[in-house]
N, C-alpha and C positions, 0 to 999 in steps of 0.2 A: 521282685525279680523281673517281674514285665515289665514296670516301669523303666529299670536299669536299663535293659534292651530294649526299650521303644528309645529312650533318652540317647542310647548307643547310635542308634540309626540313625535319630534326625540328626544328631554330632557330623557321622560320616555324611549323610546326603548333605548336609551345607559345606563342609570340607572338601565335599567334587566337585559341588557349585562353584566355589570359591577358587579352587585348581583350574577350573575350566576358564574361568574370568581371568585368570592367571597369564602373563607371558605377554610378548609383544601383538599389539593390535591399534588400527587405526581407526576414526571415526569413518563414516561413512562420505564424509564431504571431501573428506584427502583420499582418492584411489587411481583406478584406471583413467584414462581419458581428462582428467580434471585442465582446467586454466587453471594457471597462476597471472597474477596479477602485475602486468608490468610495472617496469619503476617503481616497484612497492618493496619490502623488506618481509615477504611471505611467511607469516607463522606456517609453521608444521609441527602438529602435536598429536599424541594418542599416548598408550598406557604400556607401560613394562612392570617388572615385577618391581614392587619397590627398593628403591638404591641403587638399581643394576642403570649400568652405564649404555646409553644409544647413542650409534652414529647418523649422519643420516648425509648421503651422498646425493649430488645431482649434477650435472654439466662439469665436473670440476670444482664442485663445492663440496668439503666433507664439514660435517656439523656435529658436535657433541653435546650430549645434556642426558643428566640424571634425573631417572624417577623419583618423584617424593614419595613420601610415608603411601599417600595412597596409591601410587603408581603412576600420576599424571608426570608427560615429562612434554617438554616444549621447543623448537629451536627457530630461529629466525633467519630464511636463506636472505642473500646477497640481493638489490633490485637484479632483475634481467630484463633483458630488452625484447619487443614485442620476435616474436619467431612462430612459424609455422613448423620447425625442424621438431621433432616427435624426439622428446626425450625420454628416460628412464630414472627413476630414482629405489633408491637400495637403502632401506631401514633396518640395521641389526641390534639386536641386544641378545646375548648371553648364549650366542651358536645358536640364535635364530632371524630369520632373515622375509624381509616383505620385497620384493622390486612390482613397483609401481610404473606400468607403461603407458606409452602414446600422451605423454604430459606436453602442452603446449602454451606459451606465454601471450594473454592477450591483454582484453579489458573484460572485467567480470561485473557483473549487476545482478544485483535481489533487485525479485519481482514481488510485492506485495501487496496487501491488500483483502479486499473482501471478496463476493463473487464475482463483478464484473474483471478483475485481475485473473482471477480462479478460470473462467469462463474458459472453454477450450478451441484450439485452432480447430476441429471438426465440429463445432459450429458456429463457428466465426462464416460473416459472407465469404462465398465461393471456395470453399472447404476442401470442396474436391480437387481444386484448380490450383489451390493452396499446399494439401498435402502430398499431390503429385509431382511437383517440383520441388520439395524439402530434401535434396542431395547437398548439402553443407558439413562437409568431414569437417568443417572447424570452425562447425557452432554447434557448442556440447553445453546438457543440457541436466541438469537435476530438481528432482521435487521432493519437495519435506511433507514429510506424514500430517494427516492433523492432529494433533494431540491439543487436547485440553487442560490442564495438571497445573497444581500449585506447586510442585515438586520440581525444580530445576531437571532439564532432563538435557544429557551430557552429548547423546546422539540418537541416531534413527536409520531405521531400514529403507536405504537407496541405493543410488548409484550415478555417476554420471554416465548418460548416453550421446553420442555422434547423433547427430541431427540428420533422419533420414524419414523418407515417406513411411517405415514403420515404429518409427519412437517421438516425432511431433502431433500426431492427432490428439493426444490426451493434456499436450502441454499448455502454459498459459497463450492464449492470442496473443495478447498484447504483450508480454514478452517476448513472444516468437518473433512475433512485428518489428519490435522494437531492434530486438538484436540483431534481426536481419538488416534491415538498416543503417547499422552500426557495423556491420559485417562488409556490405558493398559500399560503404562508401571511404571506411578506412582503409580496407585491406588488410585486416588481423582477426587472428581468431577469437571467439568470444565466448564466456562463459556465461548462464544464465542460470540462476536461482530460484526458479518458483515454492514461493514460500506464500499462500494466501489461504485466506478458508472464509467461505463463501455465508454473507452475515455476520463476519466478525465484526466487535464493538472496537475500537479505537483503545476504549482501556485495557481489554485484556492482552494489546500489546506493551502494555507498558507495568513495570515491575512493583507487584504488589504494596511491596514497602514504600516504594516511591510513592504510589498512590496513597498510603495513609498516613504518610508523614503530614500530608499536604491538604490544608485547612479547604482551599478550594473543590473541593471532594470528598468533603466530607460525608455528604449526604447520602449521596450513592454509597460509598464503603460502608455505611452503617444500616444502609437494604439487601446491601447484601451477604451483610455480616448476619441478618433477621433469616433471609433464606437458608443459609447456611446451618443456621442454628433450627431449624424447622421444616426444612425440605427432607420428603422420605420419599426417592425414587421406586423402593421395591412395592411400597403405598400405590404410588400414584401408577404403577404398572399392574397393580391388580383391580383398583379404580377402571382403568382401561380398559382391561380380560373382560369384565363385565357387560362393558360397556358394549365392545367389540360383538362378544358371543350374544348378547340383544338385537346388536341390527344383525348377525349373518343368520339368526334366526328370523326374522323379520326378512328377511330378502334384500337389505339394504348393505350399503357400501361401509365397513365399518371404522370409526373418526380415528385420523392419524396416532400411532403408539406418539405418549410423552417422551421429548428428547432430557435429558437427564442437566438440568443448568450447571451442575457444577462440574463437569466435565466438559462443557460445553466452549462456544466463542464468544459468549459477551462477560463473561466472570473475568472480574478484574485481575489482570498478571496471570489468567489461565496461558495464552498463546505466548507469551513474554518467557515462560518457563516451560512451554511443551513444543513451542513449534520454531521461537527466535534465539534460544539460546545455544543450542547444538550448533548452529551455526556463527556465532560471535567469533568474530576475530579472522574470520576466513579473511585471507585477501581479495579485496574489492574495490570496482572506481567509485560504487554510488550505490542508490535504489531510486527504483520507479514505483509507485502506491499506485493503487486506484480502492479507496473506501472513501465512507461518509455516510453513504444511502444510510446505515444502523443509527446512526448518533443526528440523521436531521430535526430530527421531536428534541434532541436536545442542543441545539444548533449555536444558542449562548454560549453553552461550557464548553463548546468544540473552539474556541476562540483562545482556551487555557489548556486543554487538551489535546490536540494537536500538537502546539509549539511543544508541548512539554515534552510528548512522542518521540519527536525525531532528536531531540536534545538529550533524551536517554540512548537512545540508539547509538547517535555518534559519542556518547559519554564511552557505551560499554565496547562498541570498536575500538578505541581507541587509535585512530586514524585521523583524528582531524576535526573540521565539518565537511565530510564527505560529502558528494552534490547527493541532496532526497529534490526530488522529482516529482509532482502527481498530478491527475486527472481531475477535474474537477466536476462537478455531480453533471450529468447528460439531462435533458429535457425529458422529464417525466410524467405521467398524468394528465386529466384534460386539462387541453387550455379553456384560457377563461376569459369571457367577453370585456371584465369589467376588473379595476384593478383590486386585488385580495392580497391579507397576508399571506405569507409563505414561507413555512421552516425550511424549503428547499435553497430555496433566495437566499434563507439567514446563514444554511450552510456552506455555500459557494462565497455567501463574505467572509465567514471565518476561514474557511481556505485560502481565500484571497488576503486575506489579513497576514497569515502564519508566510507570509513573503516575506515581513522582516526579518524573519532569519538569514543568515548567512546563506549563501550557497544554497540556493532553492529556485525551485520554477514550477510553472502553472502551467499543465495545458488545458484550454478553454472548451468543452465540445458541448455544447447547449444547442446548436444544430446540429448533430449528425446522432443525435438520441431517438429513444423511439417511444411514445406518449404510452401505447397498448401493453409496455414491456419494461421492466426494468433493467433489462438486458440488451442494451444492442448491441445486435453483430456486426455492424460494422467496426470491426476492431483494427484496423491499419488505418482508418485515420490519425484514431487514435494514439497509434503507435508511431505514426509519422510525428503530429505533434510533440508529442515525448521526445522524439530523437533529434525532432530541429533544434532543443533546448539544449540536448546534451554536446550536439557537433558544435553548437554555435561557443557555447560556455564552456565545454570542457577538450574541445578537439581545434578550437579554431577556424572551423568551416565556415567561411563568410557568408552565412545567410540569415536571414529575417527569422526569427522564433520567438519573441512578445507578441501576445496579443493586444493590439490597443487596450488603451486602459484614461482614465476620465483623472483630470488634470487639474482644471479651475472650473468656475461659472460667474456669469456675470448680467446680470437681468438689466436689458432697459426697453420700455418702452412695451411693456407687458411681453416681452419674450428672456427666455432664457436661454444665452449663447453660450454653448458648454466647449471646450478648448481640450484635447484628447494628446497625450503622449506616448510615445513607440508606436505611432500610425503607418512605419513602413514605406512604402512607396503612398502612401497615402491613404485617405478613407477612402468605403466604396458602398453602396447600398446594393446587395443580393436582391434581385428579382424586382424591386420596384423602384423607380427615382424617389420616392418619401423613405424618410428613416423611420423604419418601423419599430415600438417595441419602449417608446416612454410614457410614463407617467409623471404629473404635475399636482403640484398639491399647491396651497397659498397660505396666507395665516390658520385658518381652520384648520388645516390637517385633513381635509378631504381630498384623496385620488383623482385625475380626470385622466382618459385618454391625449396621450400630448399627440403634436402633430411634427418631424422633425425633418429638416431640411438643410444637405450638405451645405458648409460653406467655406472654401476653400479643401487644405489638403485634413486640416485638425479640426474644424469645425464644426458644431452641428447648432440651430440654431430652433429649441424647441416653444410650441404656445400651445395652447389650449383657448377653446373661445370661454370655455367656465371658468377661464383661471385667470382674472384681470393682472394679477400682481403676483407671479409665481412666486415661491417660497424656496421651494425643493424641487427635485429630480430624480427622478428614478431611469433605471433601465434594465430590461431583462428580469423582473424582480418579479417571476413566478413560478410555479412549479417546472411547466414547461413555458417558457415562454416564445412571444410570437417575437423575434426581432433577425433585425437583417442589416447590424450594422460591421461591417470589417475589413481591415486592411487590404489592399488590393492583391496581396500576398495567399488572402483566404481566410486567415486567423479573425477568430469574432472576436470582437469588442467584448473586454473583462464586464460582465456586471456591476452596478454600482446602484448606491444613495447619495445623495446629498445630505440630507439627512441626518441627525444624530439621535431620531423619536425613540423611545421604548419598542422593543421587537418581541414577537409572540412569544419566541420562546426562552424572553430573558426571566428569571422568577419573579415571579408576584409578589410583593413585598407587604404586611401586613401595616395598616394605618396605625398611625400612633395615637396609643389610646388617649382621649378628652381628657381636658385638666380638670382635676376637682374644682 
């Protein structure tokens, strides 16, 4: 008989659960204050009771569409044109009713990425100078939860906020940046998305299955398939309790709690299903990235991992190839007197590589980084870079936004005259008439300090006295490196090789064993 009655109870308590998940509601990304996305054909979706009919009003648009079996129902408004006029929309189904106010039509952008995206306008340089001028009624502003989860996850507790000296301090910089930007110099209001978590891996933006469909990853999916199958978090936190209650008994500082990996941001398709999919299909003009720092140790596969990234991305919007945008790694770690490999290098060419895609840009910040930090604050240059891409490519605004970038090469006479495109109003060497910041190599495959010398607006004209008969060329190809070559505009010179040698961090391939 107890049984009966416990079985009775948890019947009813899932039956309130389920009442209460009941009836008309929207995700979090469609509410008050939201942009819609001009010239676009705006999905508007959330849940009714299944098969019950919703309308969904706005400017003189009425929309209908039926829940399905689980209560998902969906409709697609009309393009509208950019407006600052503050509207209202009226969601009903079944004699219940949502009006959704202060809705305004601009251009919208996900801000993603790792921590340097993640990083916030209050500690961004001049923070205070920064947040005390953040009066922009119409640049509204939202951020997505971190969730880690293999579990598709539908929505999240947010909000969109009006851009004011009390709701921009916590937001991303360089989305702040960016959309300000974008805000003064169009004239329309702007939505922005911060969606980053600080140390994510690249793969766990991208959809599990897609990851293991795909031979080129295999590797990885099958360590992480071993974690999976072997990792014991409530272990490894009493591991810790131990450890912890040792040094506070000792007097000592006790070692960080274990973060839990499979909840975490490098598990592959974690952030793809906890933190980018609640938001698929929103209307949007693009995204801005700023990651890499996680996946530089593996800088090879970031060369197949990347492109694949934002090719999923625009798969599951279904918009297009919507312009993806990103940062490319800042100068990090000491410099170094003499030339070294560098998985930093390797990873700034596989960024630079993932150009061929469609509808993409690079912005280059390798000086305005900070050695001691992996963080720099300067984040509006950063975001100015970003934004000369998007006015120039996606608004029209006639200005300079490539960074020079290495074109040909041509050796005679024991020098190498290297020939540069998109140089803008021309080259220009920072700080010193020598162009700082190459290496030469010859048949041997040995490094030298080169020595480089403008000539004309595209040329630079590199020797080395150890290198009779140069081979290659490098430039900018280190962690931090020392270089000071770029457009007169400001924009540094893309890093580059000449090169095609094996890189540190492409895999080591086992010799093929002796013939009997």
């Amino acid at each position: 008989m107890n049984r009966i009655l416990l079985f009775s109870a948890v019947l009813a308590l899932s039956l309130l659960a389920q009442s209460a998940e009941a009836g008309l509601r929207l995700p979090a990304i469609i509410g008050h204050h939201m942009v819609l996305q001009r010239d676009l054909e705006n999905p508007i979706w959330g849940w009714a009771d299944p098969g019950a009919e919703v309308t969904v009003a706005i400017s003189g648009q009425n929309h209908q569409a039926k829940a399905d079996d689980k209560g998902k129902w969906q409709v697609k408004l009309a393009p509208m044109k950019g407006s600052f006029h503050a509207m209202r929309m009226t969601i009903q189904s079944k004699g219940e009713s949502i009006v959704l106010s202060n809705i305004v039509v601009g251009e919208v952008w996900v801000c993603s990425g790792q921590s340097n995206m993640q990083w916030s306008v209050d500690r961004s340089d001049d923070a205070d100078l920064e947040i005390a001028t953040a009066n922009y009624p119409n640049i509204r502003l939202i951020s997505v939860p971190q969730t880690g989860t293999q579990e598709l996850q539908e929505d999240f507790k947010g909000q969109w906020d009006i851009c004011t000296p009390e709701t921009v301090g916590q937001f991303s910089g360089v989305g702040y940046f960016f959309g300000r930007q974008l805000h003064q110099t169009l004239g329309v209001p702007i939505g922005l998305i911060d969606n980053a978590w600080g140390g994510s891996s690249a793969e766990a933006w991208v959809a599990r299955d897609v990851l293991e469909a795909d031979s080129r990853f295999a590797d990885a999916i099958e360590k992480w398939k071993n974690t999976e199958a072997t990792y014991d978090h409530e272990k490894a936190l009493a591991a810790w309790k131990v450890k912890a209650d040792a040094a506070k008994a000792a007097g000592e500082p006790a070692p960080r709690a274990p973060s839990n990996p499979l909840t975490g941001q490098h598990r592959p398709g974690n952030l793809w299903a906890g933190a980018l999919h609640p938001v698929l299909g929103y209307g949007i003009r693009g995204t801005i990235w700023y990651q890499g720092e996680s996946n530089a140790g593996k800088a090879y596969q970031y060369d197949d991992l990347f492109s694949l990234m934002i090719t999923e991305w625009r798969k599951a919007w279904g918009i297009g190839d919507f312009p993806f945008y990103w940062v490319q790694l800042a100068d990090y770690m000491a410099e170094k007197d003499a030339p070294a490999d560098s998985s930093w290098a390797e990873l700034r060419e596989a960024q630079s590589n993932t150009l061929a895609l469609p509808n993409t840009g690079q912005a280059v910040i390798y000086d305005i980084g900070e050695g001691r930090d992996i963080h720099p604050r300067d984040k509006q240059n950063v975001a100015k870079r970003l934004a000369r891409i998007a006015l120039a490519r996606d608004y029209g605004i006639p200005i300079v936004y490539l960074s020079p970038s290495y074109k040909s090469m041509e050796v005679k006479e024991g020098k190498a005259l290297l020939t540069f495109e998109n140089v803008g109003g021309g080259l220009y060497t920072f700080d010193t008439r020598e162009a700082v910041g190459f290496d030469v190599a010859g048949e041997d495959k040995v490094w030298h300090r080169g020595t480089g010398t403008l000539v004309g607006n595209d040329k630079v004209e590199v020797s080395s006295p150890a290198v009779a008969s140069p081979v290659a060329v490098r430039y900018a190809w280190a962690d931090n490196p020392v270089a000071n070559l770029r457009s007169k505009e400001g924009l540094p010179v893309d890093p580059f090789r000449t090169d095609d040698w094996p890189l540190s961090t492409e895999p080591k391939t086992e010799p093929a064993p002796a013939a009997p």
